[in-house]
N, C-alpha and C positions, 0 to 999 in steps of 0.2 A: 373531439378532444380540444382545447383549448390551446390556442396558437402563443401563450405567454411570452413575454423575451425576459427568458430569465436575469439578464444582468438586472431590469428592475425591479423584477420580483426581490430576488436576495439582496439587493441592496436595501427595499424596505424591509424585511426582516432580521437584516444585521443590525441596521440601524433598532428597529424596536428591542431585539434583545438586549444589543448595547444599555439601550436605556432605563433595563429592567422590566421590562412589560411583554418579556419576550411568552408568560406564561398568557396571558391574554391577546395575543398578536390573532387579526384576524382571521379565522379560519380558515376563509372561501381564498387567500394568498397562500396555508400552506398546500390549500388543495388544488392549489395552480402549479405548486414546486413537484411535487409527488406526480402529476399529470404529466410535467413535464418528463421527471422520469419515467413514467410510462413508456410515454411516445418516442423515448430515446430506446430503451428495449426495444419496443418494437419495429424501429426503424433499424438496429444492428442488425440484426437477427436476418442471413441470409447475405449481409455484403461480407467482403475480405477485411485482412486488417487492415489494410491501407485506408478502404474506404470507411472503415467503423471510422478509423481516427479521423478524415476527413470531413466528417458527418458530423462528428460529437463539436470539432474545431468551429463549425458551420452554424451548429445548432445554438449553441452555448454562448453572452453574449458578454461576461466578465472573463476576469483571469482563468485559466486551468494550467492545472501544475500535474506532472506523472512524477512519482515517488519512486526510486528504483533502488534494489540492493541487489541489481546487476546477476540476478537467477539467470535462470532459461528462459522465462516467461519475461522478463525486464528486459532481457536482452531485444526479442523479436519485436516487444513493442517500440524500444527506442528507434528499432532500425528502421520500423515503419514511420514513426514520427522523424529522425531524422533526416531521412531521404529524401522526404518531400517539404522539407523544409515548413514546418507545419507553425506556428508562434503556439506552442505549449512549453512552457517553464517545465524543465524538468531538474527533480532535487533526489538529493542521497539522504541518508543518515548516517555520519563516523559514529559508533558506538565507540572506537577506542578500542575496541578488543575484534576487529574481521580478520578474516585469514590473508596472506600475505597474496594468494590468488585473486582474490576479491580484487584489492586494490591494480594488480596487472590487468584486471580483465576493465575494470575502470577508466586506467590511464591506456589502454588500447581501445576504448570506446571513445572516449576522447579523440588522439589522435585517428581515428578513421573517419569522423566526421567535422571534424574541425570544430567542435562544439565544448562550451562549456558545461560541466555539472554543478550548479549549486549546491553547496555542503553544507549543514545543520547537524552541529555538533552536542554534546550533554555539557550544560552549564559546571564551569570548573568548581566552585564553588560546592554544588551538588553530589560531583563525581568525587569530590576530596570525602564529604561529609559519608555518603554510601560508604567510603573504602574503609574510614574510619569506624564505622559499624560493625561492616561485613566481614574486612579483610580482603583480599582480592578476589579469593573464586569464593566470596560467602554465599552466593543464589544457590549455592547446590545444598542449603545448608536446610531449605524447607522451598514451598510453593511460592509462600508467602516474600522472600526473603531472594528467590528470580522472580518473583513479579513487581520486588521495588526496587530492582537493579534495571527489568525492563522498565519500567514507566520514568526513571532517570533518563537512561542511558535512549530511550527509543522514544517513549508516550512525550513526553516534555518535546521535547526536539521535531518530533512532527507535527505538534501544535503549531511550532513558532513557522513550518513549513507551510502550513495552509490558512496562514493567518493573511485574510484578503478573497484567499480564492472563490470562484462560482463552482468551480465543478472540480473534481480530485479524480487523477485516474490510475488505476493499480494493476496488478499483475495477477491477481486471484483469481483459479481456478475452481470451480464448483466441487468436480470431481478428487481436488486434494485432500480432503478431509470429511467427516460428519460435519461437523462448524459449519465448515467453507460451502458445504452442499445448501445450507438455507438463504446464499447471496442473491443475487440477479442481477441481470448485465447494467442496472440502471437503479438508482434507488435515492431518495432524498432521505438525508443525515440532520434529521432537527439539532440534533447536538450539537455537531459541528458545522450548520450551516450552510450546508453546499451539498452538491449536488457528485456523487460519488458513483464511476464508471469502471465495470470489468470488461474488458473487451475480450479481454481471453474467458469470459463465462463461461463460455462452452466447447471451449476446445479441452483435448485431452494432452497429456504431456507425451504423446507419439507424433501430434501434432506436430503441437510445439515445436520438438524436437526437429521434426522433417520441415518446418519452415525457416528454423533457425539453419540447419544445414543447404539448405536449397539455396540461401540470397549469402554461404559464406559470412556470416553472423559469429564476431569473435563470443566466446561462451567461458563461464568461468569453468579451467582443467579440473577442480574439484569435482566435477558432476563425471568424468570418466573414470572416475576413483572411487564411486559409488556415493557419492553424498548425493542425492536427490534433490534435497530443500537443503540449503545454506543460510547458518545466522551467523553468531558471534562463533568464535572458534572453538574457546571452550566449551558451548552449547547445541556443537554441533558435533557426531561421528556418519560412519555414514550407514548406509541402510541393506539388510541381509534379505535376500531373494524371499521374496514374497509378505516383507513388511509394507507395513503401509509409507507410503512417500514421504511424511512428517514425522514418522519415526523417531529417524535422526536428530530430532531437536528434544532438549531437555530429558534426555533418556533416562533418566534417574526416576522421574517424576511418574510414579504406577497409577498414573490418570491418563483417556483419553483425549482429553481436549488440552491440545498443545498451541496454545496463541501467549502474545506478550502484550495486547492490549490496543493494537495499533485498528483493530478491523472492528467493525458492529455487526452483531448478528441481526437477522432479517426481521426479529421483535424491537429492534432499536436498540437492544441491548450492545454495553460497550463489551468483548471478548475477552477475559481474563483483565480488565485497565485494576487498575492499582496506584494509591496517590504517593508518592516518595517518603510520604512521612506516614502515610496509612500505615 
């Protein structure tokens, strides 16, 4: 498998997209990017978290940034990044609308490690123009109508988050969803350019849970209350013994596939994305 260093790799394909010729960009480069994710799956696959993130830190030769809205699963990865003092950027996203727990569990991840979070907020501008639409809770009003309050309030905002990076790393687990079952721990994102990492792939949320408790891991008190998966406040209740884990998000909505457009399915496809003004 091809020993690539990715910071060159993606820096010539940022550059060629930049330029417009990203549909032509040469092949045998994105089959060095995708290689590389290969060879990072299959290099997780068997160490701890500590060492996945170590690995990935190792491997990777530009920026990498962890996106977190401070779940279960955002939590145990920060704590493994933060302890070892790892140089991975790690960002939020204020939607403007999270539960009042969120932000405690937030500013107590903060003070335990002495660490900043970068914040990536919805262009004011944007968020006026939606409310002006919608009205305040309009997403519930069709699919169509939450998925251009999420691609405001979430898609825009994580753009401006990975704008630069080599590699992105998340908190999605395989086992959350149908959706989420076609990810892998490792995967090149032509769309967005970079090189996008689960470390939690295959762990289960018992895991999770038992590593999060084991190292004393502040956790959002929402998840003892029964909420499972946590978004915006409105878009979230929590979930009845024996539903599925995502449930609780956009309950109204008598579909399946519950995403806001933040993740790619494992065809490349973007997951429910949505333009603001689509």
């Amino acid at each position: 498998m091809s020993q690539v260093e990715p910071s060159t790799a993606l820096s010539e394909f940022k550059r060629a997209t930049n330029n417009g010729i990203g549909a032509t960009f040469d092949g045998a480069a994105l089959a060095n990017l995708r290689n590389l994710a290969a060879e990072l799956s299959a290099r997780l696959v068997g160490l701890n978290l500590f060492d996945r993130l170590a690995a990935i830190r190792a491997r990777i030769g530009g920026p990498v940034i962890f996106t977190t809205s401070f779940g279960l699963e955002d939590q145990a990865i920060a704590h493994a990044l933060f302890s070892q003092g790892l140089n991975i950027d790690v960002a939020t996203l204020d939607t403007g609308r999270l539960f009042p727990e969120t932000y405690d569990v937030w500013a107590a991840t903060e003070r335990r490690y002495g660490a900043g979070i970068a914040v990536f907020t919805p262009a004011q501008a944007s968020i006026e123009a939606l409310i002006a639409r919608q009205g305040l809770d309009g997403m519930r009003s069709s699919v169509a109508a939450r998925l251009e309050c999420c691609a405001v309030r979430k898609v825009e905002p994580l753009a401006r988050a990975l704008d630069g990076a080599a590699a992105w790393i998340t908190g999605l687990r395989a086992d959350q969803s149908t959706e989420r079952a076609r990810i892998s721990m490792a995967s090149f994102e032509e769309g967005r350019r970079l090189i996008k990492i689960n470390p939690l792939f295959d762990w289960t949320r018992e895991q999770t849970l038992a590593f999060v408790r084991a190292h004393g891991v502040s956790y959002n008190t929402l998840h003892d209350r029964g909420f499972l998966s946590i978004g915006c406040a409105p878009c979230t209740r929590t979930v009845a013994p024996g539903e599925p884990e995502r449930a609780g998000r956009w309950w109204w909505e008598q579909e399946d596939k519950k995403e806001c457009g933040l993740h790619i399915t494992g065809d490349g496809r973007v997951i429910r994305a949505a333009s603001p003004h689509g």
